[in-house]
C-alpha positions in Angstrom: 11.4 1.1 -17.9 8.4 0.0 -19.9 5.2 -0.8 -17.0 5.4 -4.6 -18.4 9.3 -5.0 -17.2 8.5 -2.9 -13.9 8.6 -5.1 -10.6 6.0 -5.0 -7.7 7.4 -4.2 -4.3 6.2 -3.6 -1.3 5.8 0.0 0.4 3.4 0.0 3.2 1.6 -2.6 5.5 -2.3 -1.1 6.1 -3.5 -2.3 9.6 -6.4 -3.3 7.7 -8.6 -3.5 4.2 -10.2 -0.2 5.1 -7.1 1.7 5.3 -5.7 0.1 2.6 -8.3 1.0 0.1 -8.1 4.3 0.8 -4.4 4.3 0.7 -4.4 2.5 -2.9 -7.0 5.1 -4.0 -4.7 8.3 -2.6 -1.7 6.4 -4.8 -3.9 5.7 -7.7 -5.4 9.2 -7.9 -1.6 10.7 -7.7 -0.6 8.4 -11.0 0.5 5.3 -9.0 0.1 1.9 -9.9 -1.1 0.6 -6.4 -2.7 -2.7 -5.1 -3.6 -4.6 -2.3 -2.6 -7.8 -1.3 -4.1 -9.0 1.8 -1.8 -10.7 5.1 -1.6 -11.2 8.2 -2.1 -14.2 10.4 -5.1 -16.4 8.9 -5.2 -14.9 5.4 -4.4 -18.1 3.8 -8.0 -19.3 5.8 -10.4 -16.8 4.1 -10.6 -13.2 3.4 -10.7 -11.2 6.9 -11.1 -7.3 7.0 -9.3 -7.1 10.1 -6.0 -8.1 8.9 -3.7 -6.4 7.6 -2.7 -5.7 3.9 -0.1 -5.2 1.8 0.4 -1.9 -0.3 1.9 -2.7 -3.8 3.8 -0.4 -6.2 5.6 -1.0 -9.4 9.5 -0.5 -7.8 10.0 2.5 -10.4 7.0 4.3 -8.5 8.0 3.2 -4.9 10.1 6.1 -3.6 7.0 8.5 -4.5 4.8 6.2 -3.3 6.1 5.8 0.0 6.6 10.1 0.0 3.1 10.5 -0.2 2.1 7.8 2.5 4.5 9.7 4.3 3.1 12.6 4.0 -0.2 11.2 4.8 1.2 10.4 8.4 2.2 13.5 9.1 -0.2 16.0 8.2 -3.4 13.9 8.3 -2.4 11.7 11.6 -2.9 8.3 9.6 -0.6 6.2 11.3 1.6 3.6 8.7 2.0 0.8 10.4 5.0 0.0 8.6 6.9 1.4 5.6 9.9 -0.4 3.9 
């Protein structure tokens, strides 16, 4: 699958933007296509740091994605708030 073809699905929700920065950078640095899309209650009001965001992935690079978040979570003790 060519990148251009590739979907974007969701694989994590951050609690909030500064965990999701450095979750998109971990992703990025291990080859990942990874962004950030901001949620939670209010969003559509203004940008908020508090709430929380959406990790991104193209769906071909999900299953690793999620692995290393995963990972993350159990030897670093950064809690995912949610993986799907």
């Amino acid at each position: 699958m060519e990148a251009r073809d590739a979907r974007v699905v969701h694989v994590a929700t951050a609690p909030n933007e500064t965990f999701a920065m450095m979750w998109r950078d971990i992703l990025r640095d291990a080859g990942i296509v990874a962004l950030v899309k901001g949620g939670g209650a209010g969003y559509s009001f203004g940008h908020n740091l508090l709430n929380e965001q959406y990790i991104m992935v193209r769906d071909d690079q999900a299953e690793q994605a999620r692995q290393i978040l995963a990972d993350l979570d159990e030897t670093d003790g950064l809690v995912l708030w949610e993986t799907s």
